[in-house]
KOLNUSE-862928 format. One record per residue (C-alpha): residue in one letter; x, y, z. Coordinates in steps of 0.2 Angstrom, whole numbers, plus 5000, padded with zeros to 4 digits. Layout:
N
aXYZ...
//
This chain:
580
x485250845084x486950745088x487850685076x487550505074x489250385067x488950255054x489050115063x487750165073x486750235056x486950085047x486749945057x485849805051x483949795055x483449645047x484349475044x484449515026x485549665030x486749555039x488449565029x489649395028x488349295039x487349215026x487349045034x486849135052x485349215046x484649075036x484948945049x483849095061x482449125050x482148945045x482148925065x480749065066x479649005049x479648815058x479348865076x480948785082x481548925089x482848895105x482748945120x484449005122x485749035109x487649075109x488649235096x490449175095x491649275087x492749425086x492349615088x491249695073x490249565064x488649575069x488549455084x487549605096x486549655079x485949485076x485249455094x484249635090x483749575073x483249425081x482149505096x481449615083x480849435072x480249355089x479149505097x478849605080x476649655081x476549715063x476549865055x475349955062x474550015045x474149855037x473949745055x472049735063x472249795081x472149665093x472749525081x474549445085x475349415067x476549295078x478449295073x479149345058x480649335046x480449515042x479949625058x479049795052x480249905060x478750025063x477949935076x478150005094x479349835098x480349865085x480650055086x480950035105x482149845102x483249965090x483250095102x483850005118x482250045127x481049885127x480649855144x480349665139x482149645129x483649685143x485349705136x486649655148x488649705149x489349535155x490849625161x489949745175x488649615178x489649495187x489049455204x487949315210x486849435216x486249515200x485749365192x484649305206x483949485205x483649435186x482949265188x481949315201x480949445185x480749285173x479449195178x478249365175x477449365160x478049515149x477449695151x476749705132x477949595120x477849405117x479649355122x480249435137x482349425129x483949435140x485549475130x487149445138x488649555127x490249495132x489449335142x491249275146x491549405158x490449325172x491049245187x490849075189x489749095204x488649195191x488749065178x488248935192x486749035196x486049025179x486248825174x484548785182x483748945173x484548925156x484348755156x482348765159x481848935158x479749005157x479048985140x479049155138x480849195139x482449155129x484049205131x485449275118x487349285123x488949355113x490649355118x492249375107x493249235118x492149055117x493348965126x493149065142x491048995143x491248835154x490548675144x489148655157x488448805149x489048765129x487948615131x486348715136x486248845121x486448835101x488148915097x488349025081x490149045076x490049225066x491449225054x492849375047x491849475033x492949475016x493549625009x492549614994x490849605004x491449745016x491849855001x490149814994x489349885010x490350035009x489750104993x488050064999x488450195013x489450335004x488150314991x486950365003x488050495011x488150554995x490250554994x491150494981x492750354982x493650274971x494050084974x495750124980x495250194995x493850084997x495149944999x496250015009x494850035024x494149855019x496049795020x496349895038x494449845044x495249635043x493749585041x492749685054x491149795046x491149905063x492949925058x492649975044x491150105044x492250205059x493750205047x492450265033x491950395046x493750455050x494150485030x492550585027x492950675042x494650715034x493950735014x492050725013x491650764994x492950624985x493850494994x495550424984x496750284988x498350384992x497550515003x496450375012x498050305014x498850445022x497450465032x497550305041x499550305041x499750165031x500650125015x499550134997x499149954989x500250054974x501850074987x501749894992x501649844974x502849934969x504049854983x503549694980x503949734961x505749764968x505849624976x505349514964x506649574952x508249594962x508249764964x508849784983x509149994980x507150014975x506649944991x507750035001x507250184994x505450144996x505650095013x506650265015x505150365009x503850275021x504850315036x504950495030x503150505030x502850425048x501950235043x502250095053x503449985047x502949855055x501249885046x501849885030x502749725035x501349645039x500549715025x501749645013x501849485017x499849485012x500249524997x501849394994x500449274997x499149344985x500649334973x500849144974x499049124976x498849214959x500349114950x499748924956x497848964955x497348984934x495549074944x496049144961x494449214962x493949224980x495449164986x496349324981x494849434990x495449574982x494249724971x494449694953x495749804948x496949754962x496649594956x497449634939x498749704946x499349574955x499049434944x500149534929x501349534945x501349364947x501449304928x503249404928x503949274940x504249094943x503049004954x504648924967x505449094966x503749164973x503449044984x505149044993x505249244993x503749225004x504549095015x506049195017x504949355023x503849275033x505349205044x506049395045x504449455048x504549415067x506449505067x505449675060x503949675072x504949625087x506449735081x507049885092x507549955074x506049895062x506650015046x508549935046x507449755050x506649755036x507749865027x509149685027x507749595025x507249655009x509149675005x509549495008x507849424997x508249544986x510049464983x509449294982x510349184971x509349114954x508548964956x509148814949x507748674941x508048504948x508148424933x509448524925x510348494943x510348304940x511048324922x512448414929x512848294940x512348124929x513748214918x515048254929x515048104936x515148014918x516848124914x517648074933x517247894929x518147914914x519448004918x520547914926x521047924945x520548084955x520748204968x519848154985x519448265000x520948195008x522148244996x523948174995x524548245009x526748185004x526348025001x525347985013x523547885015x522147955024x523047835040x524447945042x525447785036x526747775020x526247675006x527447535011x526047515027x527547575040x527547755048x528847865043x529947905054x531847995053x533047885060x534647965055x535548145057x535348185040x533548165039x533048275055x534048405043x532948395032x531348405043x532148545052x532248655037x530448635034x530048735050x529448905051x530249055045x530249115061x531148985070x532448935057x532749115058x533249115077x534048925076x535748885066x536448755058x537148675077x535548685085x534548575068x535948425069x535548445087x533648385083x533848305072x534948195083x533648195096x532148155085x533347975081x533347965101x531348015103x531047845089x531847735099x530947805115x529247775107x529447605106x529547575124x528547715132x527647835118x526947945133x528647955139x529048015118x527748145119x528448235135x530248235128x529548305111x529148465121x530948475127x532448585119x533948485116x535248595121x536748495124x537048345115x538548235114x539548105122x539748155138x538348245142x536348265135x535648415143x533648445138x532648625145x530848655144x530148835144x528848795155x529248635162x528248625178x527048515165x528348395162x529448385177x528448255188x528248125172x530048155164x530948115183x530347965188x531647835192x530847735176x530747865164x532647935170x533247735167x532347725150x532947875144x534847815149x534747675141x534247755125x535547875124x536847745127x536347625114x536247795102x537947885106x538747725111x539347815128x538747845145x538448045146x537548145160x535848165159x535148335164x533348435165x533148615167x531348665168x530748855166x532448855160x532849045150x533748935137x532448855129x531449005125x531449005106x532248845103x531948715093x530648555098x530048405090x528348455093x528648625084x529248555071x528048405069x526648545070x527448665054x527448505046x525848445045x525048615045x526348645027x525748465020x523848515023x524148675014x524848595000x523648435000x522448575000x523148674987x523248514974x521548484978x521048644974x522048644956x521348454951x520548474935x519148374941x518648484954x519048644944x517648564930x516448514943x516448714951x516148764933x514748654929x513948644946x513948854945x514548824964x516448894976x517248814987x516748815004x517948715013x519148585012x519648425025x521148345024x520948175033x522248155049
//
């Protein structure tokens, strides 16, 4: 004889072996004790939890005769909550091979054609049982030509017939139909209850399990009983006398319950080397990363669960001893600390699925929660700041984010409300010593007074035409005197069209001789080779402000203010502004 799997073996017979679909079977047999049965009815949900099992069970209950010891011959007993499983009906419904009870696979029964051929059978009375039964697995695979050929039929079928679909995807039964049946939405089966059903089974297999391995199928099953009894059959295959966590584990090429625990111990404490080297000894030993992700991030959430909950109860779904575990886990941490390590991998845990490298994926990610900085309570946050703001109130006059940037205000403006400005010789001098090593290095004392000369000149420009002030800054003044000014631009053809104009030409002239109190020649060399390297206004205007912002940002920096805030707040830093 053939060797017959346990999900076949153990399938449920009755509604009272039904596992996780309490409120399915009850609503079904209260149906049947009333004599309200429907004519059609609707399985939703996904693969594995009893949807095709049910529509069996409930052929069985509508065309049961009786066991056939204790049931007069001839007599009809009429439905029943609990059918025999002895009678002729039932033997042959749980075999497959009632001629009045049809299983149908919606996906290779699609065609208009078949369903005529079926409609055209109903109105028959059945061969021997009461109810002839038509059930549809996968009903959302039929056409829509199919599904218009049964609206009339479904909707008013013979007394003698009813009809039982299942599908896994609801959505895809057009609401013309949905209207015509009573839907029953099967729900996921909880590990606990799918654990329960499995040492019924070993215990009649006669194989022992510990309830590690139990959980680790009931975890991998997510909630599926057919899942879980193949995955039952793989591990006895492998080890049929005692089953244990690890090696079930192993089996199924994922990580143990104690591995995850003991990375999400790591985690929780800040040690960023123990989960490398945990993740380092899963990938030695072929598991899926991307399942242990996954897996993880389950049991981050059990974690809060367990710390915000005082009796997590069902909510944790989780055998008794992992229970423990993970609420002695959980007591170890803070309740936000747990909460936003679980916020922080279930953002990354897209990166390690979708990841071309899931190990180094996970690998940071665990590094970077690992590292997180301590938490810091709100409360204790405001006291800080009530009592730094109390000492700056007190302290006198303090350091903004502008700075003093040389007696400036945050306008750009001297304190007397006039910009500066360097009218005379003597004060270009002392601008042009502030400029750049680099350039002072390649400029002598001749070429400074030169600019500083012509900085006077550029002030009187930018009264009458500041645009025309902005071109000249860019010019190098290489000649200056009383008989002639003579300015070159390294890469003049930017300036050439606005500083020749017969207007800007006539300004400029004018200028220079209320300056030098003579009438020198003006002349412009553009992409002259003399004014690579020279000295500009701009230049020097730029080394200037880029000098006063470091040292605005330097005083900043040293306030005592700021130096007692860092050290309370516990904070660096970042960045600081100095207004133009």
């Amino acid at each position: 004889m053939s060797y017959v799997v346990l999900a076949r073996k153990f399938r449920p017979q009755r509604f009272e072996d039904l596992v996780g679909q309490d409120h399915i079977a009850r609503t079904l047999a209260n149906a049947i004790d009333s004599g309200r049965v429907a004519h059609a009815f609707l399985f939703t949900g996904v693969r594995g939890i009893g949807k095709t099992s049910s529509a069996r069970i409930l052929a069985k209950a509508l065309n049961c005769m009786g066991d056939p010891d204790s049931t007069p011959a001839g007599s009809d007993p009429g439905p029943t909550v609990e059918p025999c499983l002895r009678c002729p009906a039932c033997r042959e419904i749980t075999a497959g091979n009632d001629v009045d009870v049809r299983e149908i696979d919606g996906a290779s029964y699609t065609g208009v054609d078949e369903v005529r051929k079926l409609q055209d059978s109903l109105p028959y009375r059945p061969a021997r049982d009461r109810y002839k039964i038509v059930i549809v697995d996968e009903v959302h695979m039929l056409s829509q030509n199919a599904w218009n050929a049964f609206l009339k039929t479904l909707e008013e079928p013979p007394a003698h017939v009813k009809f039982i679909f299942a599908t896994t995807e609801v959505h895809k039964v057009p609401v013309t139909i949905l209207s015509r049946v009573q839907r029953f939405d099967f729900k996921l089966i909880p590990s606990r209850l799918i654990m329960g059903r499995l040492r019924d089974v070993l215990k009649a297999e006669a194989v022992e399990a510990d309830d590690a391995a139990l959980s680790v199928i009931a975890r991998e099953a997510a909630g599926s009983m057919r899942d879980a009894l193949s995955l039952l059959d793989q591990v006895v295959a492998w080890q049929s006398n005692r089953l244990r966590g690890d090696d079930v584990a192993r089996v199924l090429g994922v990580a143990s319950r104690q591995v995850l625990h003991d990375l999400a111990r790591a985690v929780v404490g800040g040690e960023a080397g123990a989960c490398l080297n945990i993740v380092a000894q899963l990938a030695e030993q072929g598991y899926d990363i991307s399942h242990v992700a996954r897996d993880l991030l389950a049991l981050l959430r059990d974690l809060v669960v367990a710390k915000v909950c005082e009796q997590p109860g069902e909510l944790l779904d989780l055998a008794d001893e992992e229970q423990r575990d993970v609420q002695v886990l959980a007591q170890e941490a803070d309740a936000d600390d747990l909460l936003r390590l679980h916020q922080g991998f279930s953002q990354g845990f897209d990166d390690v699925v979708r990841s071309g490298q899931p190990r180094a994926a996970l690998e940071m990610l665990l590094v970077r929660l690992s590292r997180r900085p301590p938490l810091v309570p709100i409360d204790d946050l405001v006291g800080r700041l009530g009592a730094l703001e109390r000492r700056l109130s007190g302290g006198g006059q303090h350091s903004s984010g502008s700075g003093s940037t040389g007696g400036r205000s945050r306008s750009g403006k001297a304190p007397s409300g006039r910009r500066e400005r360097a009218p005379s010789a003597s004060r270009g001098s002392e601008r042009a010593t502030s400029a750049p090593k680099s350039t002072r290095s390649e400029s002598g004392p001749a070429d400074r007074v030169r600019l500083a000369c012509w900085r006077g000149v550029l002030d009187d420009v930018r009264k009458e035409r500041p645009d025309l002030a902005a071109y000249l800054e860019h010019a190098v003044p290489v000649r200056i005197d009383e008989h002639e000014v003579r300015l070159a631009w390294s890469n003049g053809r930017v300036f050439s069209e606005q500083v020749s104009t017969p207007e800007a030409r006539r300004t400029l002239e004018q200028v220079v001789q209320r300056r030098l109190e003579s009438e020198p020649r003006i002349e412009f060399e553009f992409e002259s080779p003399s004014a690579k390297g020279g000295l500009t206004v701009a230049a020097e205007n730029a080394a200037d402000r880029e000098r006063e912002v470091r040292e605005a940002q330097e005083r900043v920096r040293r306030d005592a203010h700021v130096v007692r805030a860092v050290e309370v707040l516990g904070a660096r830093i970042k960045e600081i502004r100095i207004a133009e």
